[in-house]
KELOPA-907863 format. One line per 2 residues: number of its first residue (from 1); their letters; for each residue x, y, z of C-alpha. Coordinates in steps of 0.25 Angstrom, whole numbers, plus 5000, padded with zeros to 4 digits. Each point is the difference from the previous one (the first is absolute). Example, Ala and Ser with C-alpha at 12.3 -4.5 7.8 and 13.67 -1.06 7.14 Angstrom:
REM residues 2
1 = as = 5049/4982/5031; 5006/5014/4998 $
REM end
This chain:
REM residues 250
1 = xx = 5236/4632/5169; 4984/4999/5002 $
3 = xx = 5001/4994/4986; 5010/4990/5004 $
5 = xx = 4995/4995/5014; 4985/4997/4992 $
7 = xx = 5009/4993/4989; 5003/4989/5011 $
9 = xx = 4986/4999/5005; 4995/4997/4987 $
11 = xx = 4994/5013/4995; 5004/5006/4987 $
13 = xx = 4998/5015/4999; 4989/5005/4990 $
15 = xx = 5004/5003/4988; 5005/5014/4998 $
17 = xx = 4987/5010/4990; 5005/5003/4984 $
19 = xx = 5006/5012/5000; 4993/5013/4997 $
21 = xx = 4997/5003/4985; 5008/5014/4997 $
23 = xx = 4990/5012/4998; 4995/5004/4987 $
25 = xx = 5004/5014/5006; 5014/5002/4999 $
27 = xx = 4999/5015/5000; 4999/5007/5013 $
29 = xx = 4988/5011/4998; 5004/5013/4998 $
31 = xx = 4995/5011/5007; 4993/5009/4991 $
33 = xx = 5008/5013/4995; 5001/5011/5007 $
35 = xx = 4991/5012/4994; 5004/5017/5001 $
37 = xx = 4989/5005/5009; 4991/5008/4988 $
39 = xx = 5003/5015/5004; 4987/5007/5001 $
41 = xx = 4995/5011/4992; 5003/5014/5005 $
43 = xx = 4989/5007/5008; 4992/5011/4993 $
45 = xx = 5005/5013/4999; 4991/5007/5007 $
47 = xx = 5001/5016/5002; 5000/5006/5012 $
49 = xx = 4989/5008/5003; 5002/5015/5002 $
51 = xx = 4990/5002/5013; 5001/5015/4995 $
53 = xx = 4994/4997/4988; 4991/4990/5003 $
55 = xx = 4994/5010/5009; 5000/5011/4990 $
57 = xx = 4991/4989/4990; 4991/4996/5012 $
59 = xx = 4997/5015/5003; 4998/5003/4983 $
61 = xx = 4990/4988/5000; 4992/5004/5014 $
63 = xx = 4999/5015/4992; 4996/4993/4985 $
65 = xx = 4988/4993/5010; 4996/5012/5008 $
67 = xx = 5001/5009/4988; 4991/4991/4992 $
69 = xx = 4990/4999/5011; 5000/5015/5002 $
71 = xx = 4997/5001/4984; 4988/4991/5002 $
73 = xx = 4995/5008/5012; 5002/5014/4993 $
75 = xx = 4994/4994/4987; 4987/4998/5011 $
77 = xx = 4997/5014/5002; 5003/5006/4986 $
79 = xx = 4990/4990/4994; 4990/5005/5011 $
81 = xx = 5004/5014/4996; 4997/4998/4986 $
83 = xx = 4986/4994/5003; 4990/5008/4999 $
85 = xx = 4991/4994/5008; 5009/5002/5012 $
87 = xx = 4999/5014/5005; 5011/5001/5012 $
89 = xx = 5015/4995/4999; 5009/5006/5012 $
91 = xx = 5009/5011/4995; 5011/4995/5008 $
93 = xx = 4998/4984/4994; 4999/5005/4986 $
95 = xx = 5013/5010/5001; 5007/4987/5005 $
97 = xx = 4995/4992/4990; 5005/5010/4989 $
99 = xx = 5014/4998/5006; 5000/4987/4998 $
101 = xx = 4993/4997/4986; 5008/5004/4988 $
103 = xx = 4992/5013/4993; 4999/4991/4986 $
105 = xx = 4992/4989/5008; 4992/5009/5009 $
107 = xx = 4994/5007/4988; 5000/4986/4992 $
109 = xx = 4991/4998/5012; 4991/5012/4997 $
111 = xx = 4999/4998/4985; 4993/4986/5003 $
113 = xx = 4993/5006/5011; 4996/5010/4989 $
115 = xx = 4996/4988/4989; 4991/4994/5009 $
117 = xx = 5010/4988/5006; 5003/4996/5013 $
119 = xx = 5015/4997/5005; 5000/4987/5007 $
121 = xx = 5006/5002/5014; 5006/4990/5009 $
123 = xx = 4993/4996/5014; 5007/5001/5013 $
125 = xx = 5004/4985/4998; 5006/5001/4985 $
127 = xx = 5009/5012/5006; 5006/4992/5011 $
129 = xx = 5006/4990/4988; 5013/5006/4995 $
131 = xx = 4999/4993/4986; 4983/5004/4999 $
133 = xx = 5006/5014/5002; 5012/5002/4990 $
135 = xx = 4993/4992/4990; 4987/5009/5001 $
137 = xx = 5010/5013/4999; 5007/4996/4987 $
139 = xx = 4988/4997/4993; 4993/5014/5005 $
141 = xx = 5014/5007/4996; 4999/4992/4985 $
143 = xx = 4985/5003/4998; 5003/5015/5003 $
145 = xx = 5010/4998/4988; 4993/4992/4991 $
147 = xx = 4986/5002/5003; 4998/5007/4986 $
149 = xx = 4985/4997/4999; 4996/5005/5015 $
151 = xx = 5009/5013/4997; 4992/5003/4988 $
153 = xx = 4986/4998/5005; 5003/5008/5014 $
155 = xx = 5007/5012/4993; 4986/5001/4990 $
157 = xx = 4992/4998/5013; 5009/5012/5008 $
159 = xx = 4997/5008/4985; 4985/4997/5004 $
161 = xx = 5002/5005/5012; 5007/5013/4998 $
163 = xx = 4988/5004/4988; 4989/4996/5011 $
165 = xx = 5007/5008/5010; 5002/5011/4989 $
167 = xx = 4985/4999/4997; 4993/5000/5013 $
169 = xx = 5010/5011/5006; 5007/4989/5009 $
171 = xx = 5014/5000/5005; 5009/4995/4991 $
173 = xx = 5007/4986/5002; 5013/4998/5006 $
175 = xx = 5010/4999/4990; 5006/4988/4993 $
177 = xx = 5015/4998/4999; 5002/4988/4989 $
179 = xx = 5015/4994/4999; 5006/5004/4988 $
181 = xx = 5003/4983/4999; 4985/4998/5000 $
183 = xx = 4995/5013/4990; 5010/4992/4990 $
185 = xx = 4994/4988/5003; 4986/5007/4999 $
187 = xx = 5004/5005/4986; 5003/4987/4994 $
189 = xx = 4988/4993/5004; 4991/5011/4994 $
191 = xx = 5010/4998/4987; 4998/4986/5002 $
193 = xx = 4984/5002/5000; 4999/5009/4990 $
195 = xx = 5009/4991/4989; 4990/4987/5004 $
197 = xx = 4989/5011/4996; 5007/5002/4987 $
199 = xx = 5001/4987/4996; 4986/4994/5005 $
201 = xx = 4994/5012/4992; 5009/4995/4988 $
203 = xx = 4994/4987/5001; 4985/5003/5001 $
205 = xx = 5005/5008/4986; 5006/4989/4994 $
207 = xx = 4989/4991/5003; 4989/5008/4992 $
209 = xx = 5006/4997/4985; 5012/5013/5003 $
211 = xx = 4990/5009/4995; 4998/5008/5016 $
213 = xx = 4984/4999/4998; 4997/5005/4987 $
215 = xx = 4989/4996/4990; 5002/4986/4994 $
217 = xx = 5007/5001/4985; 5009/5013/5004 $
219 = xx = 5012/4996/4998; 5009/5002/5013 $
221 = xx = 5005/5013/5005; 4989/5006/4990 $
223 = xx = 4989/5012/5005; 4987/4995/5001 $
225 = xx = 4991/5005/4989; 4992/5011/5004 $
227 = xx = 4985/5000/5003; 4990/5006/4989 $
229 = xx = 4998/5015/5001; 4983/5001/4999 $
231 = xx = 4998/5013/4988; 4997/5013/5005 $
233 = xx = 4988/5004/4997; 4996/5014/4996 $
235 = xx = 4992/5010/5010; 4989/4998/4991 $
237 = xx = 4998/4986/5001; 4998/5002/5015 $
239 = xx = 4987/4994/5003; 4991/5011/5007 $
241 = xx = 5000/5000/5018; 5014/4993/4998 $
243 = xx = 5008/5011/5003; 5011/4999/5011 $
245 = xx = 4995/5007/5015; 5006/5012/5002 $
247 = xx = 5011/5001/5010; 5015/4999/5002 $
249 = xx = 5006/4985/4994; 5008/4992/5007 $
REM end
């Protein structure tokens, strides 16, 4: 009716705007699809715990430690026991300290005493450190198994002993009671020894022509030619004031 009333008065209606292109999207947008949750992967299995057995391993650990550190105090006073230059160690000390170390290290301890080497022992310090201990127990316990060498030169030095004791009218040394592992072990390295002597001694042979010092021109194997025998001369070809004093000979 607007339109028609400004029709009379003259006025013509602007003209109605192009119409709007269509869109070059004709496709309603899709939402995206839908995705399965991922399920995630299944906790660890981990075991339960006995606290009876944890315990049991706490307890077996605290003994290792104080057993090790015990080892390293005990190992103190046999090494003072075994030094002659100390002349007092507590009875009672030393009986707990014969309880404590094994008999084959306490007298691997004597036999080095006995060769003329000192034990290293750990200081106050080293024996609080739980691995300082354990570590310095299993090497003293392989030594006193393998220690060949030191066994060798601290039996010959008790030998020594025992004769000196023998000759000056001395009491005789204590007794040494070697493992049966470690007279074994003795043996084979007197063995070994003796075959490296053999063979250095066949060397120094071999290298003087294989004739074992004889004269040059024997042939090998071959006795040395003997020495010239001087003739024996008659009594009357004694020249006179050279007749032989009169005594008993040699």
């Amino acid at each position: 009716m607007l339109k028609t009333l400004l029709s009379f008065a003259g006025f013509t209606p602007a003209p109605a705007p192009p119409p709007r292109p269509p869109s070059a999207r004709r496709v309603a947008p899709k939402g995206r699809p839908p995705v399965a949750p991922v399920a995630p992967p299944p906790a660890p299995v981990v075991p339960v715990e006995d606290p009876v057995e944890a315990k049991r391993e706490w307890a077996r650990e605290i003994s290792a430690r104080q057993a090790n550190r015990r080892f390293a105090e005990a190992v103190v006073i046999l090494a003072r026991k075994a030094d002659p230059n100390v002349s007092f160690v507590d009875d009672g000390d030393l009986g707990w300290a014969r309880n404590t170390v094994p008999e084959d290290v306490q007298t691997y301890l004597r036999i080095r005493a006995l060769a003329g080497l000192r034990t290293r022992i750990l200081g106050d310090d080293e024996r609080n450190d739980p691995n300082r201990t354990a570590a310095y127990r299993a090497d003293l316990t392989h030594l006193a198994a393998t220690d060949f060498e030191t066994w060798t030169a601290g039996l010959a030095a008790f030998d020594r002993a025992k004769a000196a004791a023998v000759r000056h009218g001395e009491p005789m040394p204590d007794p040494v009671n070697i493992p049966s592992a470690v007279e074994d072990g003795i043996a084979k390295l007197a063995a070994e020894k003796a075959r490296r002597l053999t063979e250095a001694a066949a060397r120094r042979a071999g290298g003087n022509g294989g004739g074992g010092g004889t004269p040059a021109g024997t042939p090998p194997g071959a006795p040395p030619p003997a020495a010239p025998v001087a003739p024996k001369k008659d009594d009357d070809d004694t020249p006179e004031g050279s007749a032989p004093p009169a005594g008993p000979r040699r």
